[in-house]
C-alpha positions as CSV (number, residue, x, y, z in Angstrom):
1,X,75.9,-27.5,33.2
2,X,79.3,-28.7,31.4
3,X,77.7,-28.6,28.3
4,X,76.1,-25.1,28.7
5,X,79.7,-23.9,29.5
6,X,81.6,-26.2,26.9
7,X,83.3,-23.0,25.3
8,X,85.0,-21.9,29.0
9,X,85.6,-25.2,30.5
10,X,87.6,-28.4,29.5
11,X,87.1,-31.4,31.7
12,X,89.9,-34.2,31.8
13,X,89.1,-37.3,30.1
14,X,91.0,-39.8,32.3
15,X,89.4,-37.9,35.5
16,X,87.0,-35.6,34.8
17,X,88.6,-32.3,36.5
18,X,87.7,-29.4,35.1
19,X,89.8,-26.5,34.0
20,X,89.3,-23.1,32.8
21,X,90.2,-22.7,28.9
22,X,92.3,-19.6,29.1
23,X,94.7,-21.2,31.5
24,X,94.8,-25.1,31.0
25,X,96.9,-24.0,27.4
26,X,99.7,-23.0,29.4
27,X,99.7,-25.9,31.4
28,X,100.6,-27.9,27.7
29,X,96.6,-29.7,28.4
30,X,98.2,-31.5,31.3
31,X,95.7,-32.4,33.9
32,X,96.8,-31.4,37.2
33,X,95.1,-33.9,39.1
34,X,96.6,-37.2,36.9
35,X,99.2,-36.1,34.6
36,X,96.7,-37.2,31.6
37,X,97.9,-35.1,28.4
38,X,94.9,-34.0,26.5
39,X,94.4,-33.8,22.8
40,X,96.1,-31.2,21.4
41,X,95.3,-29.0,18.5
42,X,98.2,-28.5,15.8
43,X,98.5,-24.8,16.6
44,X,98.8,-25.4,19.9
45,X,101.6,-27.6,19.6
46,X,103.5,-25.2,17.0
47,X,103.7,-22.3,19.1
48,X,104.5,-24.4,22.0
49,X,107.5,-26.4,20.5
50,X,108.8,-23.5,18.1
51,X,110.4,-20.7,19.3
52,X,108.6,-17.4,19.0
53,X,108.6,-15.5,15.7
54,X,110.3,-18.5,14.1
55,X,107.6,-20.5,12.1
56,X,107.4,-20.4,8.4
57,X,104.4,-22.7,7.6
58,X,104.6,-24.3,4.1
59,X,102.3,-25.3,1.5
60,X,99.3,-23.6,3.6
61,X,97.1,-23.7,0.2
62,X,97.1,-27.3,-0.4
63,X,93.4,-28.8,-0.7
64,X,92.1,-32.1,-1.6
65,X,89.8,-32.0,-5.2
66,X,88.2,-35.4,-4.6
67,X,90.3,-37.4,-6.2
68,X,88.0,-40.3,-7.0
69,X,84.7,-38.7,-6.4
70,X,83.8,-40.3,-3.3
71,X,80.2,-41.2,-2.7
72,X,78.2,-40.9,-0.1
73,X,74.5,-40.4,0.8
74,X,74.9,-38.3,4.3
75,X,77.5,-35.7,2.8
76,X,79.7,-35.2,-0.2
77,X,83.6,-35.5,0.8
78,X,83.9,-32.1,-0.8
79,X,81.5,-29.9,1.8
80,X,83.0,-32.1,4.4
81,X,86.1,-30.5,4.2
82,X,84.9,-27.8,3.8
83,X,82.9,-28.1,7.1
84,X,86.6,-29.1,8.9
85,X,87.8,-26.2,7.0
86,X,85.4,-24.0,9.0
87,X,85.9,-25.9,12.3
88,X,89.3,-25.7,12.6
89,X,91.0,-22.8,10.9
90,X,93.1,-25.4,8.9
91,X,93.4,-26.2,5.2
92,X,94.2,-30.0,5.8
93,X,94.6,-32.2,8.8
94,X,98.9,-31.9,9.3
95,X,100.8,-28.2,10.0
96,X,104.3,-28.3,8.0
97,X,106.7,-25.9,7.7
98,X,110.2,-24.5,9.3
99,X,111.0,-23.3,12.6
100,X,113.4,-23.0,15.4
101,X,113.6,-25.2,18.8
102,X,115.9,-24.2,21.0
103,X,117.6,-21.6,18.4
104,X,118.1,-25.0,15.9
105,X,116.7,-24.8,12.1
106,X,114.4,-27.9,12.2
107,X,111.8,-29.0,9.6
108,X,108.2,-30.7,11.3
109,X,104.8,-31.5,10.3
110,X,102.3,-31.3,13.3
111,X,99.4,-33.8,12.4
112,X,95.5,-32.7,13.8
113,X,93.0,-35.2,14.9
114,X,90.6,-32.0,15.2
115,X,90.4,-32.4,11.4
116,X,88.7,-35.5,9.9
117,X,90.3,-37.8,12.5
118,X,93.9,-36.3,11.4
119,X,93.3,-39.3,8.7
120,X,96.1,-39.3,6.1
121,X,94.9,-38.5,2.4
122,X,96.8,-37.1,-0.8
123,X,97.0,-33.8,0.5
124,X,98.6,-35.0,3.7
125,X,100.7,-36.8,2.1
126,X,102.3,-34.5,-0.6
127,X,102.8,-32.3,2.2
128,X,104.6,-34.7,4.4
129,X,106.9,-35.5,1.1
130,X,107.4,-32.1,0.5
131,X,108.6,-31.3,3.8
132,X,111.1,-33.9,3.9
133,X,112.5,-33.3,0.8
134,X,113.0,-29.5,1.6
135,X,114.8,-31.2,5.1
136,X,116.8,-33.1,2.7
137,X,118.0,-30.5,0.4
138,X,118.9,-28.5,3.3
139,X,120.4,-31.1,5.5
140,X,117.5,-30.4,8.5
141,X,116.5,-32.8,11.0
142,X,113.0,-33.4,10.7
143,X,109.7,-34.2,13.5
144,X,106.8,-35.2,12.5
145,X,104.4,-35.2,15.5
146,X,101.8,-38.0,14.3
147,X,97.7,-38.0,15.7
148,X,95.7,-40.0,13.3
149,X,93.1,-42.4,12.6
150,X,95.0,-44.0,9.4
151,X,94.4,-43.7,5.9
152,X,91.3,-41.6,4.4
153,X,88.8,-44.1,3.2
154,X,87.6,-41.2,1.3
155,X,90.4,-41.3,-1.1
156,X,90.8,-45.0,-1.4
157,X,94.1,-46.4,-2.6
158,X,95.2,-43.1,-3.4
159,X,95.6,-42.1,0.3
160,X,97.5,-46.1,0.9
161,X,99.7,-44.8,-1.9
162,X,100.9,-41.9,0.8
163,X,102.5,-44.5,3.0
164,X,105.1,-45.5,0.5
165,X,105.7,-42.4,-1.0
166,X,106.1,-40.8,2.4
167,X,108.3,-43.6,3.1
168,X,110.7,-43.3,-0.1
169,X,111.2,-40.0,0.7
170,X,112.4,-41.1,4.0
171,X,114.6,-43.9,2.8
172,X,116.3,-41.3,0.9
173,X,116.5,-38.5,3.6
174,X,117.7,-41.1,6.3
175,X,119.6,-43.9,4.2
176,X,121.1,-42.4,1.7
177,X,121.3,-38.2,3.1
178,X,122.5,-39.9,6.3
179,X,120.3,-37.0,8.6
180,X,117.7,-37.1,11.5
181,X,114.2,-38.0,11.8
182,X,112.8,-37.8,15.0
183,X,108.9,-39.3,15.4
184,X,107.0,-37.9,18.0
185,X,103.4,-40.3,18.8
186,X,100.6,-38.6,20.4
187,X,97.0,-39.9,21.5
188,X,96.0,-41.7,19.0
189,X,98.5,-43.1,16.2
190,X,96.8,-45.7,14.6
191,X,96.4,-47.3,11.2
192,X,98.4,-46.1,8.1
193,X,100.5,-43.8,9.9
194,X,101.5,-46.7,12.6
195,X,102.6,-48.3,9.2
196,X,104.7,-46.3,7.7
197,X,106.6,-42.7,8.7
198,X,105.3,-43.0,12.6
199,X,107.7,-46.3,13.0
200,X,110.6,-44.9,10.9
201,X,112.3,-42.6,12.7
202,X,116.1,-42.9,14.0
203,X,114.1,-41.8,17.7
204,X,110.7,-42.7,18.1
205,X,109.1,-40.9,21.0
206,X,106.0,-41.5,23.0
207,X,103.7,-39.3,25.0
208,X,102.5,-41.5,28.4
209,X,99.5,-43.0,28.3
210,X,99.1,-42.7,24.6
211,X,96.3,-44.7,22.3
212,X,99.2,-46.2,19.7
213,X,98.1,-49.3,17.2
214,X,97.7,-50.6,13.7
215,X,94.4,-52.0,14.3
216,X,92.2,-50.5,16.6
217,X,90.7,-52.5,19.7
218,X,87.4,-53.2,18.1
219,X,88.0,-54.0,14.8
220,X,90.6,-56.8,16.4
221,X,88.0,-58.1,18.5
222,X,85.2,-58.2,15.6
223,X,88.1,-59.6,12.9
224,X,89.5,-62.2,15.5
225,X,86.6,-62.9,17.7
226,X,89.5,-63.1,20.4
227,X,89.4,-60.2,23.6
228,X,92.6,-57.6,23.5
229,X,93.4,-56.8,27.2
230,X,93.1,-54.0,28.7
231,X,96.1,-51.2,28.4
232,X,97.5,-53.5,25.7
233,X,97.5,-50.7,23.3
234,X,98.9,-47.9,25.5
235,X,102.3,-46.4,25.2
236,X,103.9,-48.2,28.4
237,X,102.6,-51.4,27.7
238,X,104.0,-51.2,24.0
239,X,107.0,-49.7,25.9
240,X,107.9,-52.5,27.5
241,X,107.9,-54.8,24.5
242,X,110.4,-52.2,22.6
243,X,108.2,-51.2,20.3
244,X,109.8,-47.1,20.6
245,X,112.6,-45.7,22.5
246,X,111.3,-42.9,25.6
247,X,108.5,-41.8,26.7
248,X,108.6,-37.9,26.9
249,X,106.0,-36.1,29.4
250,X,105.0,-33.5,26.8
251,X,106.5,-30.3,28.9
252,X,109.7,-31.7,29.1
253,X,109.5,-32.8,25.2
254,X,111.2,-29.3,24.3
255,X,114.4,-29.7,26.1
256,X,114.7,-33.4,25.3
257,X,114.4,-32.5,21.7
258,X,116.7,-30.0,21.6
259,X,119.6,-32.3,23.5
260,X,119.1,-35.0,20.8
261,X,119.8,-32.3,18.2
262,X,122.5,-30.9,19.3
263,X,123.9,-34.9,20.1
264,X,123.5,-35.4,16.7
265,X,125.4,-32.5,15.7
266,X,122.7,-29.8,14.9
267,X,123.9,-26.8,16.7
268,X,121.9,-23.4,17.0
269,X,122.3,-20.5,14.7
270,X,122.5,-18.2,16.8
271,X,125.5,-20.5,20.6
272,X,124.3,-17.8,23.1
């Protein structure tokens, strides 16, 4: 019955409520019953984090070419992004551009797990680099909301290169610019991003109950042969070890934000 009514319904993966579509957006896909936050998509996150009429997407034309002509005998990498091209409305699988929170110029890139697992290839990866150069130019603070699988095997070392370039840029924006990168991880961070711009910022924030590793819990188990306990991998468990700084219930996440901005000196345009 779920299935037949898929497009209407979404049912809580923690507890299996079900909610109506057209509503459970404005609830930020927060299940009533648990407090479980649901996957979100990139869109969704934009117009719920920037202020209305405010967002100024960048680089929307970006798309990968291939880059080493990836093999493979189910389906060519090229009519696979396509496919997610289709499926999601989106050119690539991260949202950058300029906006407002809170009446505040701020530069972010909203990563999607909708497309291709939100994995990090070239494309990705210029686009991150490009946004926080602009940020740098013009003395913005930066988010990057991070939901990926890692790296895109489907670009080989050219989407491991992204983590250091990514990174450089960052050095220079935070190190050397002295400004403010704020890293927001969402359900699931794993892999490259984990390793590189998702543990950099100056304020790393975490959503509860969050999937967040390098590795995930299989691969470990199969590469180790030892068990990983359960929860070992979730936001308060890492919490606890000091691996970020708070974990931010994701409809409080706008005023939080906008109180570390204007902490760190980043004052609206417009006081009133």
């Amino acid at each position: 019955m779920y299935k037949k009514y898929g497009h209407l319904w979404v049912q809580c993966e923690n507890c299996y409520g079900l909610y109506y579509k057209q509503f459970f957006k404005s609830q930020m896909h927060i299940c009533d019953l648990c407090g479980y936050h649901l996957k979100m998509s990139s869109s969704d996150r934009i117009e719920l984090s920037i202020d209305p009429g405010t967002w100024d997407p960048m680089d929307e034309d970006m798309v990968s070419i291939d880059p080493i002509e990836f093999h493979s005998e189910e389906e060519p990498y090229r009519n696979r992004i396509d496919s997610y091209q289709r499926k999601t409305g989106l050119t690539e699988a991260v949202q950058t551009g300029i906006g407002q929170l809170k009446g505040i110029p701020v530069a972010i890139g909203v990563m999607d797990f909708q497309f291709m697992g939100g994995s990090m290839g070239s494309v990705v990866g210029e686009k991150m680099t490009r946004l926080i150069e602009y940020a740098t130019n013009r003395s913005l603070p930066v988010i990057i909301v991070c939901a990926s699988g890692g790296a895109r095997m489907q670009e080989g070392s050219l989407s491991l290169m992204q983590m250091a370039k990514i990174s450089s840029a960052l050095y220079n924006y935070q190190s050397d610019k002295k400004l403010f990168y704020v890293s927001i991880l969402t359900s699931p961070t794993t892999g490259g991003v984990t390793a590189s711009f998702g543990m950099l910022g100056d304020i790393i924030i975490a959503e509860p109950k969050a999937y967040i590793a390098f590795a995930g819990k299989r691969v470990i188990e199969q590469t180790l042969n030892t068990i990983v306990p359960e929860g070992s991998q979730a936001s308060e468990y890492l919490f606890d070890k000091g691996l970020f700084d708070p974990i931010v219930p994701r409809n409080l996440l706008k005023v939080v934000l906008g109180e570390l901005f204007q902490l760190h000196g980043f004052l609206p345009l417009n006081p009133s």
